[in-house]
C-alpha positions as CSV (number, residue, x, y, z in Angstrom):
1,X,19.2,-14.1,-1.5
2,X,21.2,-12.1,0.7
3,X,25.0,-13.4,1.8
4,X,23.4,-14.9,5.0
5,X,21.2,-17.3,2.9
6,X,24.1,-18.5,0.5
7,X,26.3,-19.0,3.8
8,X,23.3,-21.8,5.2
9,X,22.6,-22.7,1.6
10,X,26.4,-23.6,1.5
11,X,26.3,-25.5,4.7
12,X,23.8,-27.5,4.3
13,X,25.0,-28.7,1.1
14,X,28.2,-29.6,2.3
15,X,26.3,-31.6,4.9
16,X,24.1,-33.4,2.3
17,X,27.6,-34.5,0.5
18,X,29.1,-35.5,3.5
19,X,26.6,-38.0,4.4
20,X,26.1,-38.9,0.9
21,X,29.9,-39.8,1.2
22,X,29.9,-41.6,3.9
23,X,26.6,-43.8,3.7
24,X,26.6,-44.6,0.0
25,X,30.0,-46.4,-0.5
26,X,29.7,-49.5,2.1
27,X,25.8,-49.7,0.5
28,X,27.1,-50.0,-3.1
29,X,29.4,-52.2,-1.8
30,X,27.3,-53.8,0.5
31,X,29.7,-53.7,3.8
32,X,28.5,-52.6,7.3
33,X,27.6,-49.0,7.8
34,X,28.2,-49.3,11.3
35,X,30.2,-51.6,12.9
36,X,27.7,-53.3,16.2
37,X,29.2,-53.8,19.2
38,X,29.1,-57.0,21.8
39,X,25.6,-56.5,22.5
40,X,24.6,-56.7,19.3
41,X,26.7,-58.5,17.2
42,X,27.6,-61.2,19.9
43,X,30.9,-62.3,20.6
44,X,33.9,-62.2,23.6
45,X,34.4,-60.2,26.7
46,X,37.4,-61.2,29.0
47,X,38.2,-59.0,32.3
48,X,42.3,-59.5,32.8
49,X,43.8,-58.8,35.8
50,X,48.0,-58.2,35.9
51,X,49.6,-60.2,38.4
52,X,52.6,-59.2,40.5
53,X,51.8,-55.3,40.5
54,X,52.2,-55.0,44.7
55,X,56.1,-53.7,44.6
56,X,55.0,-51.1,42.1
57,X,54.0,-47.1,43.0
58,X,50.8,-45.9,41.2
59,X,53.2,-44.5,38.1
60,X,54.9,-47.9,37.1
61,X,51.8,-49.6,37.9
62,X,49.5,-47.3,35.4
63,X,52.9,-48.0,32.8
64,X,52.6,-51.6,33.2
65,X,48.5,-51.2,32.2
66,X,49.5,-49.1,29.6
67,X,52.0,-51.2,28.1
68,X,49.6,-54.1,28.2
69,X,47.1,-52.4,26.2
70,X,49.3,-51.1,23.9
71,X,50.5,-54.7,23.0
72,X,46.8,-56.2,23.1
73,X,45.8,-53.7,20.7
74,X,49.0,-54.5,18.7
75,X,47.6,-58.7,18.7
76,X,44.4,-58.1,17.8
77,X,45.4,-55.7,15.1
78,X,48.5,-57.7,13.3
79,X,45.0,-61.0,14.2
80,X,43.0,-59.4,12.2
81,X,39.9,-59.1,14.6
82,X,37.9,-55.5,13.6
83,X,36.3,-53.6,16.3
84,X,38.0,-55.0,19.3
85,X,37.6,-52.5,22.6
86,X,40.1,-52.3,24.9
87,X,40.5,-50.3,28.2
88,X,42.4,-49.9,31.3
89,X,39.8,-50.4,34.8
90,X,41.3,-49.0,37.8
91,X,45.1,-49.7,38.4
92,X,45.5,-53.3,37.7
93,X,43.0,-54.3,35.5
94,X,41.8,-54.6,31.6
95,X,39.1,-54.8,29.7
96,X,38.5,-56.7,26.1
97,X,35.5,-56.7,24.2
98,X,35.6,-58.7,20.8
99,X,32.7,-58.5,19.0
100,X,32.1,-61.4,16.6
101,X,34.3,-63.8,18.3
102,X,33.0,-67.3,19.0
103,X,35.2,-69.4,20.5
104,X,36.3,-67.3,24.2
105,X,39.8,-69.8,24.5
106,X,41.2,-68.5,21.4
107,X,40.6,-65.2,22.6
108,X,42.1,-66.1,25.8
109,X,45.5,-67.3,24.3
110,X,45.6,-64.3,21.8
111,X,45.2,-61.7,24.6
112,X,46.6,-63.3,27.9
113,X,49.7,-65.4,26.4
114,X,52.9,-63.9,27.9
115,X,54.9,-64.9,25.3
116,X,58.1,-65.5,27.0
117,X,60.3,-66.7,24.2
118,X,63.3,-68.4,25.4
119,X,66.2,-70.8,23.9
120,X,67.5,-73.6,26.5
121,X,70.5,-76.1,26.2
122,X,68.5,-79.7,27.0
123,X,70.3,-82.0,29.5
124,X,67.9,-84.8,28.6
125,X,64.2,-86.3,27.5
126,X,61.6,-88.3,28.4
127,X,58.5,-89.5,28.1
128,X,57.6,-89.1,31.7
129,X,59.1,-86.3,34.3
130,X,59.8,-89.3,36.9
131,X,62.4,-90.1,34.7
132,X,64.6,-87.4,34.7
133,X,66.9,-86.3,37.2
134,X,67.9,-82.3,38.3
135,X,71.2,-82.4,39.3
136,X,71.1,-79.1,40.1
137,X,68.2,-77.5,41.7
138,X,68.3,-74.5,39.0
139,X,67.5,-76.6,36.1
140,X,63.8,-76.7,35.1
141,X,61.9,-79.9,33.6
142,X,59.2,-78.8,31.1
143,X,56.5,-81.0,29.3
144,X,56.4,-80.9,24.8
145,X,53.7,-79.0,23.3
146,X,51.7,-81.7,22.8
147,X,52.5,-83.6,26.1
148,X,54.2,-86.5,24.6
149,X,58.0,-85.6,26.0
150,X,59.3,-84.0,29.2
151,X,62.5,-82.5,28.8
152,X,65.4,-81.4,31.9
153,X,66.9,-78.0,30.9
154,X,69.3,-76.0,31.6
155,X,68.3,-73.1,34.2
156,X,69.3,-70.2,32.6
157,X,67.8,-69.5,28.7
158,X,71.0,-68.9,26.2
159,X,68.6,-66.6,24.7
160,X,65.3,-65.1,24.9
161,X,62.5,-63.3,22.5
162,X,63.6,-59.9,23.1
163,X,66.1,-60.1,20.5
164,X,63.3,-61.3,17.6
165,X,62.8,-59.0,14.9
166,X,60.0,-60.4,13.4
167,X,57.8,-64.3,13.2
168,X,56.0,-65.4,10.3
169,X,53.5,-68.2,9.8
170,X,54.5,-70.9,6.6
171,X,53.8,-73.6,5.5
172,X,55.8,-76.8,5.4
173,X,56.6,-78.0,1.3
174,X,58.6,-81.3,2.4
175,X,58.2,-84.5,4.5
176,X,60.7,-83.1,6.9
177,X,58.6,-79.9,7.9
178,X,55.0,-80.6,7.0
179,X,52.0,-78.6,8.1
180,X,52.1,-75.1,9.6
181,X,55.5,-73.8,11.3
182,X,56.6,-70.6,12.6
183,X,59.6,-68.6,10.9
184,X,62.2,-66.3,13.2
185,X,63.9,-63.5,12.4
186,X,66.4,-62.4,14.6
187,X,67.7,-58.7,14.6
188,X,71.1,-58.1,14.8
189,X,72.1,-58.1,18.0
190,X,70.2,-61.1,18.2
191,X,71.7,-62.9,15.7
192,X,74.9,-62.3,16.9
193,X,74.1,-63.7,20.0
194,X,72.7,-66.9,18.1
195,X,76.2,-67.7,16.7
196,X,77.4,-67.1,20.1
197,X,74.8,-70.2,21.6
198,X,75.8,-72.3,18.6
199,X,79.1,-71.6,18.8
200,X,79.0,-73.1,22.3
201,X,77.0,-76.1,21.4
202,X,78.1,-79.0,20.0
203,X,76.7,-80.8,17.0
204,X,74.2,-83.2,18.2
205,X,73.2,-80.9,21.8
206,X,69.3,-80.0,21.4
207,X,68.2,-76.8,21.7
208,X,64.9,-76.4,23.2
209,X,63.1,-73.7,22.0
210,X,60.4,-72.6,24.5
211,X,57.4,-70.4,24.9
212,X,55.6,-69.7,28.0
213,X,57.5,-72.8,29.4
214,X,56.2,-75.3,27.2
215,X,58.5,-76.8,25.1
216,X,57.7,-76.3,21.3
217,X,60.4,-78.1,19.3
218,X,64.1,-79.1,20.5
219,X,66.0,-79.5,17.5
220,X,69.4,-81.2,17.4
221,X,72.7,-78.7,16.4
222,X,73.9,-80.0,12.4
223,X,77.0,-79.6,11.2
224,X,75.3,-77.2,8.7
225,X,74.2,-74.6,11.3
226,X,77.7,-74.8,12.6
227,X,79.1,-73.8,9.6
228,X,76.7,-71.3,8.7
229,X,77.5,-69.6,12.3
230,X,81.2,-69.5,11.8
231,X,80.4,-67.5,8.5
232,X,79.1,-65.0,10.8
233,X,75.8,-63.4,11.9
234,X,73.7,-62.9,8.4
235,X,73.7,-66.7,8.1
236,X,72.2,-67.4,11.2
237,X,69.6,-64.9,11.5
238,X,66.4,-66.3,9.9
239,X,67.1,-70.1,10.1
240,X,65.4,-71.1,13.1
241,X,61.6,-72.0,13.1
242,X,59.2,-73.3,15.8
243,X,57.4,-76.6,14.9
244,X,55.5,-78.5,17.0
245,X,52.2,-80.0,14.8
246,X,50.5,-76.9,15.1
247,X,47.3,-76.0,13.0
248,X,47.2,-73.1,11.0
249,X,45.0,-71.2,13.4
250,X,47.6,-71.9,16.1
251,X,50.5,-70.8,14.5
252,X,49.3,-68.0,13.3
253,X,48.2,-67.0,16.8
254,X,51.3,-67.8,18.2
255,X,53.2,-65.6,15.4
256,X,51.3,-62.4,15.9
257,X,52.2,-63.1,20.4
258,X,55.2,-63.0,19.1
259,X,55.8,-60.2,17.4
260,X,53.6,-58.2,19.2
261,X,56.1,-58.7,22.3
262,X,56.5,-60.6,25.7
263,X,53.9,-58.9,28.2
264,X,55.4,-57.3,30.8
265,X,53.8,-58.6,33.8
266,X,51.6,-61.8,33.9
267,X,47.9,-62.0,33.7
268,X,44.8,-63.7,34.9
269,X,41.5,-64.0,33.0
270,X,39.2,-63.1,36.1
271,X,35.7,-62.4,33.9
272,X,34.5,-64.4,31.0
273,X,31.5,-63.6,29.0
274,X,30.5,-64.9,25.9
275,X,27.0,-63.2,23.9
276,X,25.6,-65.4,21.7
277,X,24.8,-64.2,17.9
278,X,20.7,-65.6,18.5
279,X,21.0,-62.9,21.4
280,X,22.5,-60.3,19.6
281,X,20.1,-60.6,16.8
282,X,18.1,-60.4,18.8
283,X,18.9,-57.2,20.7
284,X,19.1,-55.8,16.6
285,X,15.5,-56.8,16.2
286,X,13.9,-54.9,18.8
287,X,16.0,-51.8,18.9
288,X,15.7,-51.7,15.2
289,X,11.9,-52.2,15.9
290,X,11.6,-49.2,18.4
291,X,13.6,-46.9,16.4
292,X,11.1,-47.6,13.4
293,X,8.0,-47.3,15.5
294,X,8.9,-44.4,17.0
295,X,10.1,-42.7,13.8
296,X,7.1,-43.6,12.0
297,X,5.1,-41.9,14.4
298,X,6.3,-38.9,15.0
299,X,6.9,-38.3,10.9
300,X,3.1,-38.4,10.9
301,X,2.4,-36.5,14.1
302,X,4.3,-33.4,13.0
303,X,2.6,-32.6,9.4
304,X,-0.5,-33.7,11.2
305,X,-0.2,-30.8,14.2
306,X,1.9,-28.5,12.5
307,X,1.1,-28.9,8.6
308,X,3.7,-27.4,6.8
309,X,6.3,-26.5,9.4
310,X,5.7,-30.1,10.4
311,X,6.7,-31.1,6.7
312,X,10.2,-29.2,7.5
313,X,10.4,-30.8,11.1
314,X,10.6,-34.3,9.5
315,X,12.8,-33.3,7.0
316,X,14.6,-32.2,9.7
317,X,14.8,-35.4,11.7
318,X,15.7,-37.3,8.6
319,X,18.6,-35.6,7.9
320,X,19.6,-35.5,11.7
321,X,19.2,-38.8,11.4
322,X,21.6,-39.4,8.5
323,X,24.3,-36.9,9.6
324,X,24.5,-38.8,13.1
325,X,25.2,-42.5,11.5
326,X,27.4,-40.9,9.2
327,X,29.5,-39.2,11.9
328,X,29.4,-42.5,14.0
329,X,31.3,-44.1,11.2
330,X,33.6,-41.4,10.6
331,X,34.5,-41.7,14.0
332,X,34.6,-45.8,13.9
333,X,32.3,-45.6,17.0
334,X,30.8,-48.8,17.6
335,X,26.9,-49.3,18.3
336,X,25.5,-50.2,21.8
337,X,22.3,-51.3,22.7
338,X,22.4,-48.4,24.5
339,X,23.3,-46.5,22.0
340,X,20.4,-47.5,19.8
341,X,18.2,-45.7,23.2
342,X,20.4,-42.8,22.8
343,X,19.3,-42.6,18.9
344,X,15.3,-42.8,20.1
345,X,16.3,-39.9,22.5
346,X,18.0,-37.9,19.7
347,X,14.5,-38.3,17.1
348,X,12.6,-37.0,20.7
349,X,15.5,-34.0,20.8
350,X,15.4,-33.0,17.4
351,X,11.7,-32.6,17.1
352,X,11.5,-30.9,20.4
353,X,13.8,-28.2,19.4
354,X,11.4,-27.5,16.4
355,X,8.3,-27.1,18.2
356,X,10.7,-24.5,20.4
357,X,10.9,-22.9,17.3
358,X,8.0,-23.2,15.4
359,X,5.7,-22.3,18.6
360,X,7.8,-18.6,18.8
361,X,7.3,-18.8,15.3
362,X,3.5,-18.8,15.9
363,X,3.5,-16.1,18.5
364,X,5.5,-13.2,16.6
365,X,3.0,-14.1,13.5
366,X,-0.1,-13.3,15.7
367,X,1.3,-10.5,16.7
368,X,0.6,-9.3,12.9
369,X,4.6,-9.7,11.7
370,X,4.8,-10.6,7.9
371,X,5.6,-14.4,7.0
372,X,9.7,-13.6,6.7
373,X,9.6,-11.4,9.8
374,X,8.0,-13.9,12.0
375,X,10.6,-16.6,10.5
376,X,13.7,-14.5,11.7
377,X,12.3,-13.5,14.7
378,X,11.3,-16.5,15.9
379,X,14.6,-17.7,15.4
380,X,16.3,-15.6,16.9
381,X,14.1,-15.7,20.4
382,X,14.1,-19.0,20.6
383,X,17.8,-19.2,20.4
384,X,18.8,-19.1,24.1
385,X,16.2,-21.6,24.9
386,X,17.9,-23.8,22.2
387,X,21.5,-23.0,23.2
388,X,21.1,-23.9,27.3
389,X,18.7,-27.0,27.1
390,X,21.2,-28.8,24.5
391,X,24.5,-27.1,25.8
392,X,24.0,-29.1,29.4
393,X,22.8,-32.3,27.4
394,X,26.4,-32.5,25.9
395,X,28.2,-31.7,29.0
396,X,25.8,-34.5,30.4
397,X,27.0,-36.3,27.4
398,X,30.6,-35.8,28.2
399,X,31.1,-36.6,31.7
400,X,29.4,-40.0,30.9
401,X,31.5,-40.7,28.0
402,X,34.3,-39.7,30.1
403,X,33.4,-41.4,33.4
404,X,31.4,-44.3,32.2
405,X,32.1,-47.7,31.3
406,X,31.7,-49.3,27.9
407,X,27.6,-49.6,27.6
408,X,27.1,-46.1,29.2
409,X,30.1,-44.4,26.7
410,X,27.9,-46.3,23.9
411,X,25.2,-44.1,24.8
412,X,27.1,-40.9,25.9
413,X,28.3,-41.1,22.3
414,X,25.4,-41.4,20.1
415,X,23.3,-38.6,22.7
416,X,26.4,-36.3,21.9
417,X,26.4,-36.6,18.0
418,X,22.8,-36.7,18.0
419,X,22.2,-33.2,20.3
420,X,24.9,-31.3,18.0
421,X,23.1,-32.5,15.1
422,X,19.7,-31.5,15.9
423,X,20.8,-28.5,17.2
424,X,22.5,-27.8,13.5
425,X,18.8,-29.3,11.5
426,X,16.9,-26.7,13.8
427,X,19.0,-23.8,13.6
428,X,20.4,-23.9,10.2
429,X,18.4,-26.6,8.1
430,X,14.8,-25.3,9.3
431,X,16.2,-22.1,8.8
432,X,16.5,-22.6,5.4
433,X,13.3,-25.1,4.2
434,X,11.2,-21.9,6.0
435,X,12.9,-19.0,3.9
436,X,13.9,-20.3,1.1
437,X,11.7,-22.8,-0.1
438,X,8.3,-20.4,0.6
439,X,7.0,-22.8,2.8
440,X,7.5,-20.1,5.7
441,X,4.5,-18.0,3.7
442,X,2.0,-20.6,4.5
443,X,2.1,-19.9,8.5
444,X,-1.7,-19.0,9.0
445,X,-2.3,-15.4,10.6
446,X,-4.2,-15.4,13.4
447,X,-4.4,-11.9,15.2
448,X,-6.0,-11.9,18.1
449,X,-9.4,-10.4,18.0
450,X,-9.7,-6.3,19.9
451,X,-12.0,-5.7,22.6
């Protein structure tokens, strides 16, 4: 074989072992090769909207979007949800998609909880708000977490969440902290400024601790924690906890708001949708239906019209077919139902660019070329036919992605992967069944006949 030949050889093996790589481990395993996206799977998608943007230009207000994205990303990360998708729309708004999600309210709370984390001296309790009385117009009366008790606070917080280092869900061992709490960790600064409040406070003063102005626990100042703050800052700084009778779901939730940060602005769930897994299964069923049918069929038309060179086409497809759901999870893209028509429109794409070929093939062998000659020849005529028709497909494929919304970038992306793949079966892995394996040799001769 000349150099040429060992080059393709070479990349087409490495291609083999690539997908090999990535396809085999999650089915050993038996794990998801791809992950399925809202359509499919079923699950959560919430529009937010952030409030209070009007006294911002178009730079802070494209920061505050930012920011909020990067700190939903950072909650559903530290939550443990897999495959969430999350994008800025226009200059105000976001996008969630949580695929596998069930219950759309503990989404919600997750994603569009401020987290406003704040410390307050209470004046006094009660179980209704008609019995306290504001002295002052700047304190605040907030209701418990579980509306049982209404407390009148002071209205400025002692100290807020920005000086929080980290929160941790435990678990109460004794009668005097029972069930699921919440465990703070101030960072220095912070803790300093703790020994400060208690230092101010006397034993027996309540310190409400507070987020997103409800009321979570308001434990009374002991003697202890005074003590413990005159000993200086490294006492005080992971002693405090939230409790409030929360379930174990709940406080984890609020754990992971918490260290993932206060949002900077407020938001507003203004779009709720919630797929169902029947409809989802569904939406698998028949795409996975029409990717089958139409596979099936054209694996038989091809050997059937073609013979041999049809044998390579479907050869071909197959590994076109492999290479693109191994580079979608490379890439941790997540499949669309729209997508899955971008997949049926890649088996169409690949086989067309082998009957480009294999029909120059045809012509240069009438012509009276020898099997080989015919093979590089037609290859090399049918090149620029090749190049243009699948070069403006991916640009097509890339101003969707880029321009398009989250069902139209699921297709964008498996028409991309799928083009550049066929174009490297056609080109380089038909290349090499046709010269190398002697099935190129079987191409019939048929000269047309002098007059």
């Amino acid at each position: 074989m000349r150099r040429n030949d060992w080059v393709r050889v070479g990349v087409v093996g490495a291609a083999v072992l690539l997908v090999v790589g990535a396809l085999v481990p999650p089915l050993i395993q038996g794990r998801e090769i791809i992950s399925l996206g809202l359509d499919l799977r079923g699950g959560v998608r919430l529009m937010l909207e952030a409030q209070d943007l009007e006294d911002m230009d178009a730079a802070q207000r494209r920061d505050t979007v930012d920011r909020l994205v990067q700190i939903f990303q950072q909650r559903v990360d530290q939550y443990g949800l897999a495959n969430v998708e999350l994008r800025p729309v226009g200059q105000d708004r976001v996008e969630v998609r949580i695929p596998g999600a069930e219950d759309p309210q503990e989404a919600q709370r997750l994603i569009g909880q401020t987290a406003l984390l704040e410390f307050r001296k209470v004046l006094d309790s009660a179980t209704s708000p008609d019995d306290l009385f504001r002295a002052d117009p700047t304190q605040e009366i907030m209701r418990s977490h579980d509306d049982t008790r209404y407390y009148l606070l002071e209205g400025q917080p002692m100290l807020t969440g920005e000086v929080l280092d980290h929160a941790e869900m435990r678990i109460g061992g004794d009668l005097r902290q029972p069930g699921p709490y919440i465990q703070l960790r101030f960072n220095r600064m912070g803790a300093e400024r703790f020994v400060e409040v208690v230092q101010r406070l006397q034993v027996g003063d309540q310190l409400a601790v507070i987020l997103d102005n409800v009321v979570y626990s308001a434990p009374a100042i002991q003697e202890s924690i005074k003590q413990a703050a005159q000993r200086g800052w490294r006492e005080v700084q992971d002693t405090t906890t939230i409790t409030g009778r929360f379930t174990t779901d709940e406080a984890r939730l609020l754990a992971v708001v918490l260290r993932s940060g206060a949002l900077p602005t407020e938001v507003r769930v203004i779009e709720e949708q919630t797929v169902g897994p029947t409809l989802g299964a569904d939406s698998i069923r028949r795409g996975t239906m029409a990717i089958i049918i139409s596979f099936v069929l054209i694996l038989l038309y091809m050997p059937f019209y073609y013979r041999w060179m049809g044998a390579v086409a479907d050869a071909a497809l197959v590994l076109n077919m492999l290479i693109l759901l191994s580079a979608l999870r490379a890439f941790g893209a997540t499949l669309t139902l729209p997508g899955i028509a971008g997949i049926i429109l890649t088996i169409g794409m690949t086989v067309d660019a082998n009957v480009i070929i294999f029909e120059r093939i045809k012509e240069e062998r009438r012509t009276g070329k020898s099997a080989r000659a015919a093979v590089v020849s037609g290859f090399t005529k049918s090149m620029s036919a090749l190049m243009d028709a699948n070069i403006t497909t991916l640009i097509t494929a890339m101003v969707l992605f880029t321009l398009g919304t989250g069902p139209v970038e699921g297709f964008a992306i498996t028409l991309g992967l799928g083009v550049a793949g066929s174009l490297f079966c056609a080109l380089v892995v038909s290349r090499v069944l046709l010269e190398l394996t002697g099935i190129g040799e079987r191409i019939p001769v048929r000269v047309p006949s002098s007059t």
